[in-house]
DRENDO-1510 file (C-alpha; in Angstrom, 1 decimal, always signed):
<recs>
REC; n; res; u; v; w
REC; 1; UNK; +17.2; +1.6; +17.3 .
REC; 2; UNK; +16.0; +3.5; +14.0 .
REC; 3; UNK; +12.3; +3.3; +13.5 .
REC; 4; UNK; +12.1; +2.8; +9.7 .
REC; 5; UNK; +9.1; +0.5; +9.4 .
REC; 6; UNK; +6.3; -0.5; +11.0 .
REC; 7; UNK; +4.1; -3.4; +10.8 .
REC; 8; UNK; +0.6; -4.8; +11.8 .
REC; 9; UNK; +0.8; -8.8; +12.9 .
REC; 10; UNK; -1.5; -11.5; +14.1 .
REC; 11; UNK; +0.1; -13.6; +17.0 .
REC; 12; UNK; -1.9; -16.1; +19.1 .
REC; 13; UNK; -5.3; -15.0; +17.6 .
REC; 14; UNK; -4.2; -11.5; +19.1 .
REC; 15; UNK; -4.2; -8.3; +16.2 .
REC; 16; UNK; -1.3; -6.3; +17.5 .
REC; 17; UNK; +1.4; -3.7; +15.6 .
REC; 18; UNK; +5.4; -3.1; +16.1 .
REC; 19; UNK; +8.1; -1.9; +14.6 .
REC; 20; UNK; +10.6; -4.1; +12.9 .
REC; 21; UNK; +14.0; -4.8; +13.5 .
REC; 22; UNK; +16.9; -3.2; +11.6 .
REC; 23; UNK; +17.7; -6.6; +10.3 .
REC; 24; UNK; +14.0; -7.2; +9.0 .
REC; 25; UNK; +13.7; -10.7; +10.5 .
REC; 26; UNK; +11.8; -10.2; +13.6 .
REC; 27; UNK; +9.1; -7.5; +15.1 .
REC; 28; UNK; +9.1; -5.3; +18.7 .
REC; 29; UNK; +5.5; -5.9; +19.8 .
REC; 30; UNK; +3.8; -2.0; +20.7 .
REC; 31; UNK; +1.8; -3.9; +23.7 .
REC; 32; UNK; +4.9; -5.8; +24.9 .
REC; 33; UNK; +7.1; -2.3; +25.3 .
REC; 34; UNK; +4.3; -0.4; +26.8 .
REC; 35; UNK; +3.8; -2.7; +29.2 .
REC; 36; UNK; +7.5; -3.3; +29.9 .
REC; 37; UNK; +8.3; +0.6; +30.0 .
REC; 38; UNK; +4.6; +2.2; +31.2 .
REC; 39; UNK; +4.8; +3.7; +27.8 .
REC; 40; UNK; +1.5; +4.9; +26.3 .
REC; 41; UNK; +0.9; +3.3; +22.9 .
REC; 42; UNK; -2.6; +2.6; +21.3 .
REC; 43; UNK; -3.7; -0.4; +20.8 .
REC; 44; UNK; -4.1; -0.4; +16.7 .
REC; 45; UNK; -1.3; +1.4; +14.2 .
REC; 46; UNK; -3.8; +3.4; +12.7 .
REC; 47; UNK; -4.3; +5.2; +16.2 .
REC; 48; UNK; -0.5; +5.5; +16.3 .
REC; 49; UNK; -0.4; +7.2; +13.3 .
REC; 50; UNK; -2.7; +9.7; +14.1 .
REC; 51; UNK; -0.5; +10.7; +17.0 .
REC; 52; UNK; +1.9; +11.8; +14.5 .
REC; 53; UNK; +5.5; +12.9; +16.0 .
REC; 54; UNK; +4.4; +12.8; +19.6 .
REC; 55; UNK; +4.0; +8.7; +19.0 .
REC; 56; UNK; +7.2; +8.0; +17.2 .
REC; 57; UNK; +8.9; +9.7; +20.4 .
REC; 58; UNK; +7.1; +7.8; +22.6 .
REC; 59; UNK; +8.6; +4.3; +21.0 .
REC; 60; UNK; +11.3; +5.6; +20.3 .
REC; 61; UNK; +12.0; +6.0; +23.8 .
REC; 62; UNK; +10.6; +2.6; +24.4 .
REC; 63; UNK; +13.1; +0.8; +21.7 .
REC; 64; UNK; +16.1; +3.1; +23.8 .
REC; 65; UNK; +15.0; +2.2; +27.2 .
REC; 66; UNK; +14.6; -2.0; +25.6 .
REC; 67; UNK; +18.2; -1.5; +24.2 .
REC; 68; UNK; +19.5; -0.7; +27.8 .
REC; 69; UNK; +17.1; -3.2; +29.4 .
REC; 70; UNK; +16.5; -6.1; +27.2 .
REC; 71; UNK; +13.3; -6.7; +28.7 .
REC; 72; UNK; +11.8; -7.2; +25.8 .
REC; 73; UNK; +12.6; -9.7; +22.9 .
REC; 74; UNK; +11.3; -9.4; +19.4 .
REC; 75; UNK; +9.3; -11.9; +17.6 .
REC; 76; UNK; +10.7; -13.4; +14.8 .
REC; 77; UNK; +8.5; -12.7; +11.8 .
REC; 78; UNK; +8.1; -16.5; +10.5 .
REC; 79; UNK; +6.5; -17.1; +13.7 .
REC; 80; UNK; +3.5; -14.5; +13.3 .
REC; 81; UNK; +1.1; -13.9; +10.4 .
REC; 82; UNK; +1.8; -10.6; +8.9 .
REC; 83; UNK; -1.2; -8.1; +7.9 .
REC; 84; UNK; -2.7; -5.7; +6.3 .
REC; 85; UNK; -1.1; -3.0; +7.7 .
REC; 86; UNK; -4.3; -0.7; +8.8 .
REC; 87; UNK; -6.8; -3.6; +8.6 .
REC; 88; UNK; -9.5; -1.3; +10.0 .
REC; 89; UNK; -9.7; +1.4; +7.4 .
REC; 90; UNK; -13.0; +2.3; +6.9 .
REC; 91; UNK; -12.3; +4.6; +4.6 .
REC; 92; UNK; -12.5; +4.2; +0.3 .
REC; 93; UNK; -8.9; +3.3; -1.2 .
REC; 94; UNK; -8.3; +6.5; -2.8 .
REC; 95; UNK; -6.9; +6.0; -6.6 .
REC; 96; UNK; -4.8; +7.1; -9.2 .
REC; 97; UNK; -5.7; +6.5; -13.1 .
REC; 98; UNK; -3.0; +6.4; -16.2 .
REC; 99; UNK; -0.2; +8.0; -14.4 .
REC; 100; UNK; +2.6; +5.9; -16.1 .
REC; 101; UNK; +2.7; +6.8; -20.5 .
REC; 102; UNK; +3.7; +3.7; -21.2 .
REC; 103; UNK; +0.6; +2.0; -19.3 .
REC; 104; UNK; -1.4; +4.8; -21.1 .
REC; 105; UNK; +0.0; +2.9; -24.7 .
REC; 106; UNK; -0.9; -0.1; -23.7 .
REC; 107; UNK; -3.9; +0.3; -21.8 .
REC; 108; UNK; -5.7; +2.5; -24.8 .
REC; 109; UNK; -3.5; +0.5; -27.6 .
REC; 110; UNK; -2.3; +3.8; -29.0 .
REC; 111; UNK; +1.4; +4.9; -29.9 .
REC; 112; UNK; +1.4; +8.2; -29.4 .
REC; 113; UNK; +0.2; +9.3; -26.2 .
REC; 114; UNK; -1.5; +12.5; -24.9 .
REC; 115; UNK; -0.7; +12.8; -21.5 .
REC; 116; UNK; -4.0; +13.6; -18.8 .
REC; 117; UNK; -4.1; +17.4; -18.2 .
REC; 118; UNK; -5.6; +16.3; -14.9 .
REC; 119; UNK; -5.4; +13.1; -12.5 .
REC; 120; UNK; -8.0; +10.4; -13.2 .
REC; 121; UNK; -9.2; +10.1; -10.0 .
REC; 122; UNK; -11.4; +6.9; -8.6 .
REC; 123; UNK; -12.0; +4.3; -5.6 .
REC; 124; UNK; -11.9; +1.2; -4.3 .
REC; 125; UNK; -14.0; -0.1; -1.4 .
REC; 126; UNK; -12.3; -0.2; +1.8 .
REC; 127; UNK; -14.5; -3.9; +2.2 .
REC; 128; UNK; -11.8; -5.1; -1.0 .
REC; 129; UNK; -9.3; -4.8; +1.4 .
REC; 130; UNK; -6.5; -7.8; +1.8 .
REC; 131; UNK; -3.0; -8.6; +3.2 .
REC; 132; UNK; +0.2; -10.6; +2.4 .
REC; 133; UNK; -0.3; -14.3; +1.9 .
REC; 134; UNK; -4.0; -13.7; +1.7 .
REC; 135; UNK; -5.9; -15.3; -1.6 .
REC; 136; UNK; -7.5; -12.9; -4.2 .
REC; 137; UNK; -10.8; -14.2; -5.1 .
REC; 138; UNK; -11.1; -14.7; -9.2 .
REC; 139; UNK; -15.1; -14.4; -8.7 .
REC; 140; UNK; -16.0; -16.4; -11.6 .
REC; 141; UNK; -19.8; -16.1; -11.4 .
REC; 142; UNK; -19.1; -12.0; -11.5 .
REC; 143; UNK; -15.8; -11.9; -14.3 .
REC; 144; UNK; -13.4; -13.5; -16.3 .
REC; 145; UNK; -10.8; -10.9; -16.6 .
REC; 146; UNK; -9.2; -10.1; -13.5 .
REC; 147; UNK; -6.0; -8.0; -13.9 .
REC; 148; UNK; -3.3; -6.7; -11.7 .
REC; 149; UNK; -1.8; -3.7; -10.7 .
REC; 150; UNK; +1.6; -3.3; -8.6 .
REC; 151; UNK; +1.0; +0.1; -7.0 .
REC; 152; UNK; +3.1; +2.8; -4.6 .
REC; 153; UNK; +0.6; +3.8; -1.9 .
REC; 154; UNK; +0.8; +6.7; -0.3 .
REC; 155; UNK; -0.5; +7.0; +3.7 .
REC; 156; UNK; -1.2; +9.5; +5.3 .
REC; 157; UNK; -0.7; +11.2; +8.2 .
REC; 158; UNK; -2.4; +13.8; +9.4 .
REC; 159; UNK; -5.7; +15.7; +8.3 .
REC; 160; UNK; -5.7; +18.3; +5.5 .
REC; 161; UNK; -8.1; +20.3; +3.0 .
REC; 162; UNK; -7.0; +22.8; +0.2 .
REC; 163; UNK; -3.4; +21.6; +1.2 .
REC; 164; UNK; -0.8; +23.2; -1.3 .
REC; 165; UNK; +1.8; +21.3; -3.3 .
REC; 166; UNK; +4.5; +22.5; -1.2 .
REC; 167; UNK; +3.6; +21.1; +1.8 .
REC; 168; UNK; +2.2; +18.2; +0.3 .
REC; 169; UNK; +5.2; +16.0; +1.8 .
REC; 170; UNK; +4.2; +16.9; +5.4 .
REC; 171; UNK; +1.0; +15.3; +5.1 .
REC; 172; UNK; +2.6; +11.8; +4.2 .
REC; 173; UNK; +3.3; +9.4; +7.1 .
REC; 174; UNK; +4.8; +6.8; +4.8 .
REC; 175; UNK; +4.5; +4.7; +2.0 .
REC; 176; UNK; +3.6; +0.7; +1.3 .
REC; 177; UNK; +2.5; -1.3; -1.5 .
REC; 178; UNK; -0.9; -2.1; -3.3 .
REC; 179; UNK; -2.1; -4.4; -5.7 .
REC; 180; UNK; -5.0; -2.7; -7.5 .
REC; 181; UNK; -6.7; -5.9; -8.7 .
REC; 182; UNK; -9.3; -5.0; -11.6 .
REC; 183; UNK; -12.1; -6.9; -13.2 .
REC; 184; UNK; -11.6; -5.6; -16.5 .
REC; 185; UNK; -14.8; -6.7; -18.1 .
REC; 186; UNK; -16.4; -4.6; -15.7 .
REC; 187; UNK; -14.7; -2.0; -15.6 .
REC; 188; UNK; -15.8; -1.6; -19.3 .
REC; 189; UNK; -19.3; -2.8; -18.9 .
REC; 190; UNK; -19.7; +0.2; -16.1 .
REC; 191; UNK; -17.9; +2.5; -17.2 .
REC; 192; UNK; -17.0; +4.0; -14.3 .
REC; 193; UNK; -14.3; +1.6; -12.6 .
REC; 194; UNK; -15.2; +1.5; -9.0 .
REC; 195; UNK; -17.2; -1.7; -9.5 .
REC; 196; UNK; -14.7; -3.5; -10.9 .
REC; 197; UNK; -12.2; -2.7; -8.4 .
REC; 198; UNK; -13.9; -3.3; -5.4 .
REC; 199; UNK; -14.5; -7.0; -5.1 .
REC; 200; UNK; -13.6; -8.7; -2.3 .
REC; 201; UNK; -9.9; -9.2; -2.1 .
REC; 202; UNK; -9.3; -7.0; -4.8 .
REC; 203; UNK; -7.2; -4.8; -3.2 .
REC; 204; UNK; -3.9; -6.2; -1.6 .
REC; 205; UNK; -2.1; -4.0; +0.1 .
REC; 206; UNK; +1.3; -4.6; +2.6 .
REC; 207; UNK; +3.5; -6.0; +4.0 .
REC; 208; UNK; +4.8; -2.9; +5.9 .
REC; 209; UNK; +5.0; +0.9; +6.4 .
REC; 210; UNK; +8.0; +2.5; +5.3 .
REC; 211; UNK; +8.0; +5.9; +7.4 .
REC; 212; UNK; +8.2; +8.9; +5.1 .
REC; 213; UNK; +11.9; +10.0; +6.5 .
REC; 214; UNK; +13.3; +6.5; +5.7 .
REC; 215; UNK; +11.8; +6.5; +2.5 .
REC; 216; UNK; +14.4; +7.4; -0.9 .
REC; 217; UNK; +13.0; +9.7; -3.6 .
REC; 218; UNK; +12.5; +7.3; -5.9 .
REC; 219; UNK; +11.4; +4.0; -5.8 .
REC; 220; UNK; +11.7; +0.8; -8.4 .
REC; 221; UNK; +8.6; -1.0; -8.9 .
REC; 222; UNK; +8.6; -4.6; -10.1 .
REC; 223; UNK; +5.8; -7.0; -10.4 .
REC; 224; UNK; +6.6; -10.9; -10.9 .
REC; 225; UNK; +3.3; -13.5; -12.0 .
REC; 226; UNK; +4.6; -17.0; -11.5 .
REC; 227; UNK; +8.2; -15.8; -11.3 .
REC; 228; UNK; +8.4; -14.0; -14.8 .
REC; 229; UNK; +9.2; -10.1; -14.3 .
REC; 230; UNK; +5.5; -8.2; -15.9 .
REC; 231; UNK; +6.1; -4.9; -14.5 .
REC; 232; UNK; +9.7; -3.1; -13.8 .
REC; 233; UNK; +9.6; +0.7; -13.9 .
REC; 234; UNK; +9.8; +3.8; -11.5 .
REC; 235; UNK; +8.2; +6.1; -9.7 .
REC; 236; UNK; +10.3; +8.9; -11.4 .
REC; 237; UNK; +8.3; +8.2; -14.7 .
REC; 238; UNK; +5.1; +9.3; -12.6 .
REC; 239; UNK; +2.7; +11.9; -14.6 .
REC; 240; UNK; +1.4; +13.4; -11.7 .
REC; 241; UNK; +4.0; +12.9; -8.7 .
REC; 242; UNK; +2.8; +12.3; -5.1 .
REC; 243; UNK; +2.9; +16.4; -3.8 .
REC; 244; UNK; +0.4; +16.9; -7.2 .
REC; 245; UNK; -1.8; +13.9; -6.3 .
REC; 246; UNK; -1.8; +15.3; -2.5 .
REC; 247; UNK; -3.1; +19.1; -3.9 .
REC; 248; UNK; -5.2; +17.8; -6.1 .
REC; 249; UNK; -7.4; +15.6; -4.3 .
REC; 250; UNK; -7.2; +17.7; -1.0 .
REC; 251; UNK; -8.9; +20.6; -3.1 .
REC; 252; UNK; -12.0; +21.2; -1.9 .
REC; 253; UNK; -11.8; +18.2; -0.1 .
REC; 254; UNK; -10.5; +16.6; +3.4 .
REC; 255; UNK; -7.7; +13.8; +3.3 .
REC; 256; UNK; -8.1; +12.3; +6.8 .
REC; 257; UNK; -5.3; +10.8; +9.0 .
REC; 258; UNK; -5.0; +7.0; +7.5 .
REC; 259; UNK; -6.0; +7.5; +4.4 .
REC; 260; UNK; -4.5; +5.2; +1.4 .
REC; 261; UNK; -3.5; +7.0; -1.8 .
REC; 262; UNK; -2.5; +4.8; -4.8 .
REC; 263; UNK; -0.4; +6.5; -7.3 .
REC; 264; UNK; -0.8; +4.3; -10.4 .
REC; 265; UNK; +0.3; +1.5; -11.8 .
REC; 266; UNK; +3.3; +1.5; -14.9 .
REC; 267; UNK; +3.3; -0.7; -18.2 .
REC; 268; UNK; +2.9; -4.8; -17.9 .
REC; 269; UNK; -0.2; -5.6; -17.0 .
REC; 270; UNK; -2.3; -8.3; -18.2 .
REC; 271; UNK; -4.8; -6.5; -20.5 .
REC; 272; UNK; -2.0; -4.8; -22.5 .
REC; 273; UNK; -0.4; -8.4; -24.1 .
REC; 274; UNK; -1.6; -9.5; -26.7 .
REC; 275; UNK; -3.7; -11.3; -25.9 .
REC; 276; UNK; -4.3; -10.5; -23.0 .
REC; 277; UNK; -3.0; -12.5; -20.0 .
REC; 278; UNK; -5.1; -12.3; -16.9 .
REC; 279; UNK; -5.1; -14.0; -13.8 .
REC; 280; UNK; -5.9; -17.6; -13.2 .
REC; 281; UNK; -6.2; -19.9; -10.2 .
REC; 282; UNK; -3.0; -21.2; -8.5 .
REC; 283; UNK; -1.2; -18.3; -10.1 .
REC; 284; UNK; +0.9; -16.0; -7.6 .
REC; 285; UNK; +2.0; -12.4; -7.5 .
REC; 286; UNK; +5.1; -10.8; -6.2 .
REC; 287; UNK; +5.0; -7.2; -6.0 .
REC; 288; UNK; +8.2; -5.3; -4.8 .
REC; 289; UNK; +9.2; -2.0; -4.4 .
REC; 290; UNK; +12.1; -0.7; -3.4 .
REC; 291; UNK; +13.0; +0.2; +0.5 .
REC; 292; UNK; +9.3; -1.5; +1.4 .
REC; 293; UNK; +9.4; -4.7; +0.7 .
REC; 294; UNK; +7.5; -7.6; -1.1 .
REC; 295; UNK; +3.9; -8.1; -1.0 .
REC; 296; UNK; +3.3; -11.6; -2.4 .
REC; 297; UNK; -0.5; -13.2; -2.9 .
REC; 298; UNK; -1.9; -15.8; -4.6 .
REC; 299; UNK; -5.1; -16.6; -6.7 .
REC; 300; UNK; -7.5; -19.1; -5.9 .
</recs>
C-alpha cells in the first residue's frame, strides 16, 4: 500500500497516529501494526518524522506484511476524532507575510504593487495551536476583528542551518494546511503581528500530512466562509516559493525536524472587502487545498 498521508487521531481517549487508506475513508493505527508485526514505530508522528526514510520503510513493511496477513483492520475515519496533526509542537508556527500580490492590493488598498524584496517573516505561538472540527475562539474582551487566512504549510523533516535553495526540497517532509487566524485590530495596535496571531485557537492547522513525494507542484487553494468561495488561488502565484522561504529563514538559523512553515495566504480575506467582513460566531470555515484535503472549523 502507497504511504501518501499520514494522520494523528484520537480513539478511546487514546492520542495515536497512522497512515490512511488509499481510499481516504479509514486509518491503519502505527500501535496496532507494530504490535501485530514486532515493527518499531514511536509512539507520536512527530517522533516518526524525525526518523526520516528509515521510518517510512519500517511501515511500509508493516502495511506489506498487513496486506499478506490481514491482521490488522483499519479504522474507519467517522469513528475517531481527527487531530492536529503534530499536536505536541513546542515550537513557534513559523510565518510567511504578503507572499500573494493580489493580497498585497488588498491588504495595503493600493493598485499598483511593489513586490517585497525580502520575505516578511513572523510567528505564531505554538500554544494557538488547533485541529479539524475544533472551535476558534473570537475573544471578544481582547478584539473585534478576527480574520482568516487559508495557508499551505510546509513541515519539515529533518534539521538544517544555512541550507541552500537547491536543496531546499530535501528538508520538506510534507505539506498540510493552516488557517492563520489574525486579530486585526491588534495586529495594528502592536505593530508587530505576533500578538495578534497567537491567541488561543488561532492557528488551525490539519487534517493530514501529505508526504513531500505524493505531493504535485502546485497546489489550488480555496477558502469557503458559510459556503461562499472567499479565497481561490495558487501556490504558483507565490512571491517567494517554498525552496526561497527554506534558504531564507535557515540563514543563520536552525530549522528543526517538525517544524511548521506557513507560506502565505492569497487575496479574499476579510479585511480587504469593503467593509470589511470578519468573523462572527456560528460562522464556519472550509479551507481546501489540493491533494491534502479540507480543514473545516467553526467560530464560537
Amino acid at each position: 500500500m502507497e504511504i501518501r498521508k499520514l494522520v494523528t487521531f484520537e480513539d478511546a481517549g487514546f492520542v495515536q497516529w497512522g497512515v490512511l487508506t488509499p481510499d481516504e475513508k479509514s486509518v491503519y493505527s502505527a500501535i496496532a501494526l507494530e504490535e501485530a508485526f514486532f515493527t518499531p514505530l514511536p509512539e507520536t508522528l512527530s517522533e516518526f518524522i524525525a526518523q526520516g526514510p528509515e521510518g517510512l520503510l519500517a511501515l511500509a513493511d508493516s502495511l506489506e506484511q498487513n496486506e499478506r496477513t490481514e491482521a490488522v483492520q483499519p479504522k474507519t475515519l467517522d469513528t475517531v476524532h481527527i487531530l492536529t496533526p503534530l499536536p505536541d509542537t513546542i515550537h513557534n508556527i513559523l510565518c510567511v507575510g504578503k507572499n500573494y500580490c493580489e493580497h498585497i492590493a488588498e491588504f495595503d488598498k493600493v493598485t499598483t504593487v511593489e513586490k517585497p524584496k525580502y520575505p516578511v517573516f513572523f510567528t505564531k505561538s505554538a500554544t494557538s495551536l488547533i485541529g479539524p472540527d475544533d472551535t476558534i475562539d473570537l475573544h471578544e474582551n481582547v478584539t473585534s476583528e478576527v480574520d482568516y487566512e487559508g495557508e499551505l504549510a510546509v513541515i519539515i523533516g529533518k534539521t538544517g542551518t544555512d541550507i541552500p535553495e537547491h536543496e531546499a526540497m530535501d528538508y520538506v517532509y510534507g505539506f498540510t494546511i493552516l488557517n492563520d487566524v489574525t486579530a486585526r485590530d491588534l495586529q495594528r495596535r502592536h505593530q508587530q503581528w505576533f500578538h495578534g496571531k497567537s491567541l488561543n485557537t488561532f492557528c488551525p492547522v490539519g487534517p493530514y500530512i501529505l508526504l513531500r513525494d505524493a505531493a504535485p507542484d502546485i497546489f489550488n487553494i480555496v477558502t469557503k466562509v458559510n459556503g461562499e468561495v472567499r479565497q481561490d488561488a495558487s501556490t504558483d502565484d507565490l512571491i517567494f516559493t517554498v525552496p526561497t522561504l527554506i534558504s531564507q529563514l535557515s540563514s543563520g538559523t536552525t530549522l528543526s525536524c517538525g517544524d511548521i512553515i506557513a507560506t502565505g495566504t492569497p487575496a479574499g480575506v476579510g479585511v480587504g472587502f469593503n467593509p470589511p467582513r470578519y468573523l462572527k460566531s456560528g460562522d464556519s470555515i472550509e479551507i481546501t487545498i489540493s491533494s491534502i484535503g479540507t480543514l473545516k472549523n467553526t467560530v464560537k
